[in-house]
RORONU-480932 format. One record per residue: residue in one letter; y negated, z, x negated of N, C-alpha, C in turn. Coordinates in steps of 0.1 Angstrom, whole numbers, plus 2048, in hexadecimal, padded with zeros to 3 digits. Example, Ala and Ser with C-alpha at 12.3 -4.5 7.8 and 13.67 -1.06 7.14 Angstrom:
2
A83984E77C82D84E78582184E77C
S81684778080B84777780084F77F
This chain:
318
X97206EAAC971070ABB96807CABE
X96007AAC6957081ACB95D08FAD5
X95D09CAD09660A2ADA95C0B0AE1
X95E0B9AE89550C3AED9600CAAF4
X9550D6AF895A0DAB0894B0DCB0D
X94E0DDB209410D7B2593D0E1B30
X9330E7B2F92C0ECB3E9240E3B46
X9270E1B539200D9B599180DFB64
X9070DFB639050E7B6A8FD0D8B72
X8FC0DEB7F8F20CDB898E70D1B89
X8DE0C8B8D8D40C9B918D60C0BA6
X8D20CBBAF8D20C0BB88C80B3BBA
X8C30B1BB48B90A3BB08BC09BBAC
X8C20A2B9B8CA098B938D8094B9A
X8DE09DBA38EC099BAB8EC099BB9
X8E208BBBC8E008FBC98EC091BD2
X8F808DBD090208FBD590909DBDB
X9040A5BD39050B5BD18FE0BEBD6
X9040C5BE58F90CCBE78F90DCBE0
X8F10DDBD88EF0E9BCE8EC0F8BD9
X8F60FFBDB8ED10ABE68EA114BD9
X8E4114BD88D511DBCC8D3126BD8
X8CA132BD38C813CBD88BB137BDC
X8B813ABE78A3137BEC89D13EBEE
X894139BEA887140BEB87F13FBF7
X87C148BFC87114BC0E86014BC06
X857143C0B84C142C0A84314CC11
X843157C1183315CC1B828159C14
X81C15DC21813158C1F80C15CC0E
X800154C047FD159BFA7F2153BF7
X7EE150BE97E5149BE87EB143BD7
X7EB135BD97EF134BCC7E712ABC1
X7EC12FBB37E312DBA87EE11EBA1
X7ED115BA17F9107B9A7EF105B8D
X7F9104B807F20F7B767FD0F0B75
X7F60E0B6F8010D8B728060D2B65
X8100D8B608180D8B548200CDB56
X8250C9B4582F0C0B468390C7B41
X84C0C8B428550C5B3D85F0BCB42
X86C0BDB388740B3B3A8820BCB38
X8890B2B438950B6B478A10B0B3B
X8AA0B7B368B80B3B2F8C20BAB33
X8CB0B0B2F8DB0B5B318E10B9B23
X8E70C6B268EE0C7B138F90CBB0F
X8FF0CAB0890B0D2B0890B0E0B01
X9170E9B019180F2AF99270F6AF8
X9280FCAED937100AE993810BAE8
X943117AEB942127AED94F127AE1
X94E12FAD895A135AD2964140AD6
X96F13DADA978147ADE97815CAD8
X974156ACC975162AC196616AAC4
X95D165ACA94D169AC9951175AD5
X949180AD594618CAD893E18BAE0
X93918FAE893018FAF2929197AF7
X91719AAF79111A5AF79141AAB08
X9151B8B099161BEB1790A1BEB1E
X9081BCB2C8F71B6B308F81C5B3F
X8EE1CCB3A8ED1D8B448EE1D6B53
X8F91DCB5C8F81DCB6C8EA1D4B71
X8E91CDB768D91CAB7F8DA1D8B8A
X8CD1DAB888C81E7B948C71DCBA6
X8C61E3BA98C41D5BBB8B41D5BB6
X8B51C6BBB8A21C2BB88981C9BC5
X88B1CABC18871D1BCD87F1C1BD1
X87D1C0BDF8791B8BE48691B4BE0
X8681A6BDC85E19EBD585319ABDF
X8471A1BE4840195BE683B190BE0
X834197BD5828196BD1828186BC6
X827178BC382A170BB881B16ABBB
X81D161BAF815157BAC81914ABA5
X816140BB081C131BAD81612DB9B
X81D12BB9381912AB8581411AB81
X81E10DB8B81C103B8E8210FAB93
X81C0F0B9A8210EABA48230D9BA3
X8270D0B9B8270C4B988300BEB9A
X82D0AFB9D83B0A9BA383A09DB98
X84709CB9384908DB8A85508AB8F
X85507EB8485E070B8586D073B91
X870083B8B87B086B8F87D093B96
X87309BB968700A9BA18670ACBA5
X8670B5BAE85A0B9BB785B0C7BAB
X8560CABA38590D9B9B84C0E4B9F
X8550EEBA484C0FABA7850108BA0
X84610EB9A84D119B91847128B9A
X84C133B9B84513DB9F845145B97
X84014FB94840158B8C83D169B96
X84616CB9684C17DB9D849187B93
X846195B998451A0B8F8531A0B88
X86219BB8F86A19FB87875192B7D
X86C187B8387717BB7D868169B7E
X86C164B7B865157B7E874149B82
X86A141B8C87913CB9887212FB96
X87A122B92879116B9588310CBA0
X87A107BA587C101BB38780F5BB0
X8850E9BB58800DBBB487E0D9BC0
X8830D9BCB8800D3BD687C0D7BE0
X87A0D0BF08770D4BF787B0E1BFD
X8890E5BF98920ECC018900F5C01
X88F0FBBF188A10BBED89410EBE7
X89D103BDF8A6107BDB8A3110BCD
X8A5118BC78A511CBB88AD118BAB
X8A910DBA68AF105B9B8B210EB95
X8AB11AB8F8A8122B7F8A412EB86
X8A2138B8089D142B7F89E14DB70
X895150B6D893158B6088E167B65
X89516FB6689317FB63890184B59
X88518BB5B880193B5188619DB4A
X88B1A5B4E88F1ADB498A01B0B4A
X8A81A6B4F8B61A0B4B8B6191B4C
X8C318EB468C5180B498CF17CB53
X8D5187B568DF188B628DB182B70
X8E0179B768DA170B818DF177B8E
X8EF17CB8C8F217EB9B8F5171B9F
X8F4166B9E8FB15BBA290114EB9B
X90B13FB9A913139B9490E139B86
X8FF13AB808FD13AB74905145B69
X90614FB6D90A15AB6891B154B64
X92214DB6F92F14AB6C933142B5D
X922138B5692A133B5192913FB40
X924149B45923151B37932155B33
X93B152B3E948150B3A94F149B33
X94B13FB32953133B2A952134B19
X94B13BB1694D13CB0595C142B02
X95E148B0B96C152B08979146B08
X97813FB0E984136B10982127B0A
X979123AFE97C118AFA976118AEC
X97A10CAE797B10EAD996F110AD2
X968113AC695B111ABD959102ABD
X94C101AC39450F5AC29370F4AC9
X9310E6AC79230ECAD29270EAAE5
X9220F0AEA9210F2AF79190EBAFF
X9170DFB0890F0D8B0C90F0DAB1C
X9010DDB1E8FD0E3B2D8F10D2B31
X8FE0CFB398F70C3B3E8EE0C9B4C
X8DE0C3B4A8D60C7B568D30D5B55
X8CA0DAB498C60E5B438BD0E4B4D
X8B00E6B588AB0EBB5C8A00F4B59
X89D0FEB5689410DB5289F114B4B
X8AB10BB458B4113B3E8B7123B3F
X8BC125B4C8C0135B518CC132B4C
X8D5127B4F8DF128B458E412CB35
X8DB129B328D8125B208D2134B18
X8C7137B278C4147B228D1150B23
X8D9152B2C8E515BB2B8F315BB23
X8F114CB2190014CB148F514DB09
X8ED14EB038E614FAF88E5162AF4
X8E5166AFE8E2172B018EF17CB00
X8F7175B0390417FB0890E174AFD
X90D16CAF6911164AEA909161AE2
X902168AD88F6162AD18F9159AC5
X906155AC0908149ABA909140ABB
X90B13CACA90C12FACE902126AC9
X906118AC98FE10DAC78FE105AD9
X8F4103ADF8F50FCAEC8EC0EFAEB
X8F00E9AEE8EE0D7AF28E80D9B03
X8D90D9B018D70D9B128D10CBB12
X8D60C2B1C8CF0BAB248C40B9B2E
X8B90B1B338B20B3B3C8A80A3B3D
X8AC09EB478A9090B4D892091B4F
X89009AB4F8840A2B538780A1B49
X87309EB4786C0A3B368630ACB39
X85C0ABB418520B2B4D85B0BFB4F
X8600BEB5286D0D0B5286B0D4B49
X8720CEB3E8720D6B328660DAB2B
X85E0D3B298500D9B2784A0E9B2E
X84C0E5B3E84C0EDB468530FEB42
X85E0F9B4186B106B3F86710AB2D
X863102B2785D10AB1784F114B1C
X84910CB23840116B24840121B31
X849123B3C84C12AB43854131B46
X86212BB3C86F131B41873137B31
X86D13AB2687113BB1787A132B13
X878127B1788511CB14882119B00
X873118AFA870119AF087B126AE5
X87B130AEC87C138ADE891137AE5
X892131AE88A212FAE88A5121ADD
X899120ADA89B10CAD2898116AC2
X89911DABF895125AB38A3130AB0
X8A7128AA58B6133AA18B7142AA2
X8BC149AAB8BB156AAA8C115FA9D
X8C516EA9B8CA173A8F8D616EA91
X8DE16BA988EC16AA9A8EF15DA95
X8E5152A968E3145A928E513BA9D
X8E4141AAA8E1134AB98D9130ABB
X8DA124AC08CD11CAC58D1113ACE
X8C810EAD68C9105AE18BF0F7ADD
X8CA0EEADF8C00E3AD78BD0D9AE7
X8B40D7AE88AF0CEAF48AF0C3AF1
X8B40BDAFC8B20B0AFC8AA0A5B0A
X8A509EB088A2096B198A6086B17
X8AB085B228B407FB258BA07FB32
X8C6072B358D1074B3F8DA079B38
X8DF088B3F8EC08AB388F5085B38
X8F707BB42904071B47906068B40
X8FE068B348FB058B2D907058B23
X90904BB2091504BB1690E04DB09
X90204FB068FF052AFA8FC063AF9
X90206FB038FF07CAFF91007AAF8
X90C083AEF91A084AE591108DAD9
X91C095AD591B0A1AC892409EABE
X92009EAB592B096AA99360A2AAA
X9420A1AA994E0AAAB19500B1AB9
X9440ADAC59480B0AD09450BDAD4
X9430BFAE39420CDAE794C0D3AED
X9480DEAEB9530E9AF09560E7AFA
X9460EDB019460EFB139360E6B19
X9360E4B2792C0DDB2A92C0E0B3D
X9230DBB3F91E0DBB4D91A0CFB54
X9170C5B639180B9B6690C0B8B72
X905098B988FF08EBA0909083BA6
X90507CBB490F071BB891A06CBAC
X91506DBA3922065B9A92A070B9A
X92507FB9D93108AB9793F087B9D
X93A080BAB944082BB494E075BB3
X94E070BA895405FBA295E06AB9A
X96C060B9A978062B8F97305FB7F
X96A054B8296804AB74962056B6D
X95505FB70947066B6B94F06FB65
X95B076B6C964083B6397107AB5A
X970070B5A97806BB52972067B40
X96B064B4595E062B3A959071B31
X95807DB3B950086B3596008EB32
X96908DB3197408FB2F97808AB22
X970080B22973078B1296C080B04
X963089B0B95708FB0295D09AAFE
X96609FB0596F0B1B029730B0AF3
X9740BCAEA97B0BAAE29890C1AE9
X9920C4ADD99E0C7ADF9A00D3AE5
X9A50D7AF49A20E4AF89960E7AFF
X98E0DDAFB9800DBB0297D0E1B14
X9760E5B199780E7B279690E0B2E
X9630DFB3995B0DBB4195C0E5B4C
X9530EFB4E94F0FCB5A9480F2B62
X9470F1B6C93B0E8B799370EEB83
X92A0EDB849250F0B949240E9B9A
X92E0EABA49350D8BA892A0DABB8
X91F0E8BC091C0EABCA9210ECBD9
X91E0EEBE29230EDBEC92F0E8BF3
X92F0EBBFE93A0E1C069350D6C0A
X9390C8C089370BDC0D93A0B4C12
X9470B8C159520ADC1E94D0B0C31
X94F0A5C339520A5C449620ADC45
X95D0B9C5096A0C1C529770BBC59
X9750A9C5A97C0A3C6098609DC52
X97D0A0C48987096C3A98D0A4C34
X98B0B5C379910BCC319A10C0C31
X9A60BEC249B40BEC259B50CBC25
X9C40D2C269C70DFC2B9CE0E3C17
X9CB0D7C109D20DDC049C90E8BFB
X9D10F2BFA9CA0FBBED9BC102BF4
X9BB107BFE9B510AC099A5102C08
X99C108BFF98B104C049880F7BFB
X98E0F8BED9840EBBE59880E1BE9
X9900DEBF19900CDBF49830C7BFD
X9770D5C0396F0D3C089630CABFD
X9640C9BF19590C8BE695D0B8BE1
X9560B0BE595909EBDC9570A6BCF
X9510A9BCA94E0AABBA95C0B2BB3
X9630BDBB79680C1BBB97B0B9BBB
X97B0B2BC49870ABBC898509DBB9
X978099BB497B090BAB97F095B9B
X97C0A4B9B97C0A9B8D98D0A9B8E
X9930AEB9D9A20AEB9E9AB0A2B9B
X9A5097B9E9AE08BB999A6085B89
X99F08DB8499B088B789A1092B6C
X9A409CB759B10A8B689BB0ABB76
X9C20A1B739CE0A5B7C9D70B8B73
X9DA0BFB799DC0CEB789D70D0B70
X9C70CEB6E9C40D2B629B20D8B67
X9B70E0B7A9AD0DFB7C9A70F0B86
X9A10F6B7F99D104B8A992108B91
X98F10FB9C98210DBA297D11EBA8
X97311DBAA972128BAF967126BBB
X964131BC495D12EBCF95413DBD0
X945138BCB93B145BCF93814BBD5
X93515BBD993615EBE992A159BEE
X92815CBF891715CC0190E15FBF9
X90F16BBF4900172BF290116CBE2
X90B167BDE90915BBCF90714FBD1
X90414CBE090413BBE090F130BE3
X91B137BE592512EBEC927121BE5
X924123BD3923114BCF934116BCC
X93510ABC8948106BC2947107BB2
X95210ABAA94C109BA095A102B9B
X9580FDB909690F9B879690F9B7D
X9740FAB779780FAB6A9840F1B66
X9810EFB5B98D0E4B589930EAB4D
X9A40DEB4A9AB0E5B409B50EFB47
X9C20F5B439CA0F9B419C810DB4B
X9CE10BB539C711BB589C8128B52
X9BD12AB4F9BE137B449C7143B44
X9C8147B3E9CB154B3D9BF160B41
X9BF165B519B516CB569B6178B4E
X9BF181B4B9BF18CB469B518CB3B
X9BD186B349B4181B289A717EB27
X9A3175B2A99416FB2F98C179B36
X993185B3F98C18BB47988196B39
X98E19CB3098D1A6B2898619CB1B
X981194B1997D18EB13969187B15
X96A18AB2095B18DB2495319DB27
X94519CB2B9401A6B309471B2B3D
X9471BAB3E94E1C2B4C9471BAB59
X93C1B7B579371B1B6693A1A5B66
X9401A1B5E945190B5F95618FB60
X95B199B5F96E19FB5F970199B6B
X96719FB7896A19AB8596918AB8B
X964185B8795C179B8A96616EB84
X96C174B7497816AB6F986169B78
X988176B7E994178B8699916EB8E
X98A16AB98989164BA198C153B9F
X98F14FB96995141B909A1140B99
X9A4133B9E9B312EBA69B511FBA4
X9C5120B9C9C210EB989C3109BA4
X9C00FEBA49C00F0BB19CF0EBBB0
X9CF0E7BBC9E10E1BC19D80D6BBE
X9EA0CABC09E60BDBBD9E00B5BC9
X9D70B0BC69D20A7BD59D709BBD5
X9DA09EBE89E2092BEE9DB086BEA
């Protein structure tokens, strides 16, 4: 039996269902320089060890305000409109029209300031195994648990190939595919992560997750992929319900389909959390048995203590 635990991070493209509030980017005026690169997008898993230690990642200073960038490239395939910029202090990928920011890579931390940073938490709470980050992106995810977990093994996914090519040569996605001293690596893959053929011979620890999200069947299936203990973290996105179907249970997530289906696909086996404004107001969840906050809180970085606190399991829906 194939088992894991799972971070599910989206892509809003890959889930059109999901509206992703990403942090945006304001265009002024410029003059810009594109080449037009290929990569490719995957979904992957990854597994965090409870026992693993985790490096401390310095306060962020407040950023000083950016005008100054240069478009690095601008090409549209099968499956995104991909734009990369490159900032004196970070480089920002953008699929769509919106301005939404899929990724972002800091130079000089890996600390995001928004839902990515959450899932640097999940090593602490589930068993040794690989970790699969479905809808790797520019892997901002993949850079911070590598960073702040450097023995991990991660399983990234990405539907993209044109991305990933992209994100090796713009986002250091390459030197995370190269074992570090600690012995981690991030192994890529392209592909649908949704496919019944992604699977890790025993399964991942943890993992990350489109219209299907918001289906009973899609978390019943990636439910089957957990190993024992296994968990699934999700950026399940925004609010999406009409305020006319909002139930009054368990105050805000009954606002999220993606959200309300992970709840009938782990009946009490299911927690969420809600990002502020200036994080993006995405929903996030966690599956499995509700932690032990103390614990978990003293078991990460100090800047991530607060962030675990904020976990509340879900009542049962009507």
């Amino acid at each position: 039996m194939h088992c894991l635990s799972l971070m599910i991070a989206f892509k809003c493209l890959l889930l059109p269902q999901i509206r992703c509030l990403s942090p945006t980017f304001s265009f002024p005026s410029f003059s810009s320089r594109s080449n037009s690169t290929s990569i490719s997008s995957v979904s992957s898993s990854i597994s965090f060890h409870p026992k693993l230690k985790a490096r401390a990642i310095p306060e962020p200073t407040a950023q000083d305000q950016q005008e100054d960038f240069q478009v690095l490239t601008a090409i549209k395939t099968e499956y995104n409109d991909i734009f990369i910029l490159d900032t004196p202090k970070s480089r920002l990928l953008l699929l769509d029209s919106t301005h939404n920011v899929h990724s972002v890579f800091n130079k000089e931390e890996k600390r995001t300031g928004s839902y990515w940073d959450e899932f640097a938490s999940l090593p602490a709470i589930v068993p040794e195994g690989p970790i699969a980050i479905l809808g790797l992106g520019g892997g901002t995810a993949a850079h911070l648990l590598l960073d702040l977990w450097p023995s991990l093994t991660l399983e990234g996914w990405e539907i993209d190939e044109i991305l990933i090519h992209k994100s090796r040569e713009y986002f250091g996605l390459s030197d995370l595919e190269k074992h570090n001293q600690a012995g981690g690596i991030l192994h890529v893959h392209v592909g649908d992560a949704l496919s019944p053929l992604v699977n890790v011979p025993g399964g991942y620890a943890e993992g990350k997750v489109l219209l299907q999200l918001q289906e009973f069947g899609t978390w019943l299936n990636l439910k089957d992929k957990l190993m024992a203990n296994g968990r699934l973290m999700v950026n399940c996105g925004g609010a999406d319900c009409n305020t006319a179907e909002i139930a009054s249970i368990n105050g805000g997530w009954v606002k999220n389909s993606t959200l309300k289906a992970l709840c009938r696909a782990f009946p009490g086996q299911l927690s969420w959390k809600k990002m502020s404004e200036r994080e993006g107001e995405n929903y996030l969840a966690l599956t499995g048995p509700f932690p032990d906050l103390t614990s978990w809180s003293a078991a990460v970085p100090g800047w991530l203590s607060s962030n675990v606190e904020q976990w509340t399991p879900c009542g049962p829906f009507p």
